[in-house]
C-alpha positions in Angstrom: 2.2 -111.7 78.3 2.1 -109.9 81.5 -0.6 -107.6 82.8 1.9 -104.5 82.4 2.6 -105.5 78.9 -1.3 -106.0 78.1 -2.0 -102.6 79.1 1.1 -100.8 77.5 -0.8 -102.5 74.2 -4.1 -101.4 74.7 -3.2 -97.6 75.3 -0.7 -98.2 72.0 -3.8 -99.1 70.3 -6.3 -96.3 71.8 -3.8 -93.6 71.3 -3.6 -94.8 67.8 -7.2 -95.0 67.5 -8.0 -91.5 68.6 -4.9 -90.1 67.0 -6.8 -87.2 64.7 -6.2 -88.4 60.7 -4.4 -85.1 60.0 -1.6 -86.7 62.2 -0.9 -88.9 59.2 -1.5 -87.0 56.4 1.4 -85.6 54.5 2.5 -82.1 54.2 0.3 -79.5 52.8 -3.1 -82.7 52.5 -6.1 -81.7 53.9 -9.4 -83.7 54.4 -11.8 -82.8 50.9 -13.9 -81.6 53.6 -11.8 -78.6 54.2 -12.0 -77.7 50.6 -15.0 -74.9 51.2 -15.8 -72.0 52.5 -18.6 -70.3 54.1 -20.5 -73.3 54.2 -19.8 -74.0 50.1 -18.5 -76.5 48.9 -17.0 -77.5 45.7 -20.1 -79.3 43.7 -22.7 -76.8 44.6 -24.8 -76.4 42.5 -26.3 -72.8 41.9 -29.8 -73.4 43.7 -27.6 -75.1 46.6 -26.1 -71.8 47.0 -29.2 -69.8 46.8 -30.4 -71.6 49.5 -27.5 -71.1 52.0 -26.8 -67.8 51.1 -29.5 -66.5 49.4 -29.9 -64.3 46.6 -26.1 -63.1 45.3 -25.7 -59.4 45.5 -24.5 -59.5 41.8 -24.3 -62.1 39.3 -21.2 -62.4 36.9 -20.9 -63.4 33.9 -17.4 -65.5 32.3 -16.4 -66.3 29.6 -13.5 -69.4 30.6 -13.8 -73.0 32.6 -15.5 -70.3 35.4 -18.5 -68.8 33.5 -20.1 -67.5 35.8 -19.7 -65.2 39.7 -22.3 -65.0 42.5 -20.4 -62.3 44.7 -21.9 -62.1 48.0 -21.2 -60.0 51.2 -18.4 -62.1 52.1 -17.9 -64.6 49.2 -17.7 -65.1 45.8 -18.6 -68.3 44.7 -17.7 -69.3 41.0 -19.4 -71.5 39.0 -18.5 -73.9 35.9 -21.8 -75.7 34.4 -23.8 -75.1 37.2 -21.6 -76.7 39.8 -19.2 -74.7 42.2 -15.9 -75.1 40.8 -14.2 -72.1 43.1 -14.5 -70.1 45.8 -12.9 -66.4 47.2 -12.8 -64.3 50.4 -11.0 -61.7 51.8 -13.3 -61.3 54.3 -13.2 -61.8 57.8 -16.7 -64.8 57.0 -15.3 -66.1 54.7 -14.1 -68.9 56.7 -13.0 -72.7 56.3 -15.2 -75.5 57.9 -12.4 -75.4 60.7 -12.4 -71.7 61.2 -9.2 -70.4 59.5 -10.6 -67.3 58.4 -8.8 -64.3 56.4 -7.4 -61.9 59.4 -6.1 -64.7 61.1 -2.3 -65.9 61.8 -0.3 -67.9 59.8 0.3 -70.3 63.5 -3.1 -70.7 63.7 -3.3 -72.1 59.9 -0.6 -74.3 60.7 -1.9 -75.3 64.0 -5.0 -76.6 62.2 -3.8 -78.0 59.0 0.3 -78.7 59.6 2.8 -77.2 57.1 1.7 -76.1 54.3 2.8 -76.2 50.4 4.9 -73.0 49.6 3.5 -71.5 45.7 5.3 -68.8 44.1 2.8 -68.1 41.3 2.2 -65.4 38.8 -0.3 -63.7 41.3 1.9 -63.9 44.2 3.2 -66.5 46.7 0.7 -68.7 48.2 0.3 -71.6 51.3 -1.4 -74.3 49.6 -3.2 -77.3 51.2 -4.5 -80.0 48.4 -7.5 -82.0 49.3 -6.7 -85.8 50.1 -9.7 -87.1 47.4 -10.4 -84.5 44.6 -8.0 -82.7 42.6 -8.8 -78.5 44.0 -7.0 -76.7 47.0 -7.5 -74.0 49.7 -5.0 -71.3 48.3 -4.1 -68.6 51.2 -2.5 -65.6 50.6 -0.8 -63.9 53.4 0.5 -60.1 54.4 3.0 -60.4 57.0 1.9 -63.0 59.7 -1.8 -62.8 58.5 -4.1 -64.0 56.6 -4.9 -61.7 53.5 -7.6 -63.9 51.5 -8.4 -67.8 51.3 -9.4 -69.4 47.6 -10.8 -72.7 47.0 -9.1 -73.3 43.4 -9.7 -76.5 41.3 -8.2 -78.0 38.2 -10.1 -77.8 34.8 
């Protein structure tokens, strides 16, 4: 092999290597990572909150798979058997761990996360982005070019 054919290699390989993984996820996957918001995460549990947030503004009770709401400030963060199972803002906090946040553009969602999955659901239509390992989603809803609100659902 010659030396101009070695190095074509090695910066195929390094470009590869420091290619970021969303490059090769599919439409509408995100890392589980990405699944929280405000620094929450799905599998919470209710003292884990406490701690990061501190004490909920209200508590909430349910009476489905959710039984029970902290709300907070900018967050409500729902709770099934003592263990986050969703999470809701529609406030300008209420951000992902990359910083899509509600108020923000719809380019700078899918500058961050690629295209999205297109929902038309009873609420509404929503931009959906399914977590790579667990079976919940980041659910946006949008007003024109913005962001309206951004939900962390899961499946029961």
């Amino acid at each position: 092999m010659e030396v101009a054919e070695v190095r074509g290699m090695r910066m195929l390989w390094l470009c590869l290597l420091l290619a970021p993984a969303s490059a090769f996820a599919f439409e509408g996957e995100v890392a589980g990572s990405e699944i929280s918001l405000g620094g929450i995460a799905v599998g919470a549990t209710t003292s884990e909150v406490t701690k990061i947030l501190g004490k909920p503004l209200r508590q909430q009770p349910q009476t489905d798979f959710i039984d029970l709401d902290y709300h907070y400030p900018n967050l409500r963060v729902s709770f099934s058997d003592g263990v986050v199972a969703g999470l809701y803002s529609d406030h300008r906090k209420g951000c992902t761990p990359m910083r899509l946040c509600p108020g923000d553009r719809l380019d700078k969602m899918r500058s961050l996360y690629g295209a999205p999955i297109v929902a038309n659901r009873e609420t509404g239509q929503f931009y959906e982005y399914y977590a790579t390992d667990f079976d919940c989603w980041l659910e946006i809803a949008a007003e024109g070019e913005k962001i309206k609100s951004i939900a962390v659902a899961c499946q029961p």
